[in-house]
N, C-alpha and C positions, 0 to 999 in steps of 0.2 A: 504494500500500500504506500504513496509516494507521500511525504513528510505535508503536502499542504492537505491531506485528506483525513491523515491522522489529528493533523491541527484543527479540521473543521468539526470532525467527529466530539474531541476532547472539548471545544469550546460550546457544542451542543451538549453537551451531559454537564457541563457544568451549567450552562444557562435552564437546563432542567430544573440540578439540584437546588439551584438559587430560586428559584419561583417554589420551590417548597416554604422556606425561609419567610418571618415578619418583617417587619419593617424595622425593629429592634435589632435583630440579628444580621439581616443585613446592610445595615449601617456601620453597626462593628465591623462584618466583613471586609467592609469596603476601606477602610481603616485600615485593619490589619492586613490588607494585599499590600498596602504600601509598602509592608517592611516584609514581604514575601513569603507571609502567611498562605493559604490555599485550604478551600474546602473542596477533602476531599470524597466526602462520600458521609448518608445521611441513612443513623443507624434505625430502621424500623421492628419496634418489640411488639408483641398483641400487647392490646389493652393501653399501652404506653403510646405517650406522647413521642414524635419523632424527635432523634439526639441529631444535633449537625455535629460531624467529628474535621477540627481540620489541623492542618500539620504545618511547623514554622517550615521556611525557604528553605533550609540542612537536611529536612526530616528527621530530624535528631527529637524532637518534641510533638507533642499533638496535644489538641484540648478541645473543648466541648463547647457552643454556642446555645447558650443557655437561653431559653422562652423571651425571657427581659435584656435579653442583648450582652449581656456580662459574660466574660470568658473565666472558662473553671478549666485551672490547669491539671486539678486533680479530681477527674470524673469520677474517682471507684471502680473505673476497672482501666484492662489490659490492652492494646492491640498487638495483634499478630505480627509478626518482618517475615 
């Protein structure tokens, strides 16, 4: 697949996961890309509200997009590498 098709793809799944997102959440978002933060993917539990999980520019870190826009660096759990 040639680099501008992967690039169109990526930028559709992200524009997906953002229209899940408040207006809260995505404000912070939009904030934290500046220092190359990225949402990378938005955790769905039954019953449970959805978790936005996103990851600093290194991926050395990730943190969670809480309901009220506030970043929690320390969700309660784990992700996988």
């Amino acid at each position: 697949m040639p680099d501008s098709e992967r690039r169109k793809a990526a930028s559709e799944k992200l524009a997906r996961l953002k229209r899940e997102l408040n207006d809260s959440q995505v404000n912070t978002l939009n904030s934290l890309e500046q220092f190359g933060w990225e949402l990378k993917f938005i955790r769905h539990k039954l019953f449970q509200d959805p978790i936005a999980v996103v990851f600093d520019g290194n991926r050395e870190k990730f943190a969670v997009l809480e309901a009220d826009g506030k970043l929690n660096e320390n969700p309660g759990f784990d992700i996988r590498h």
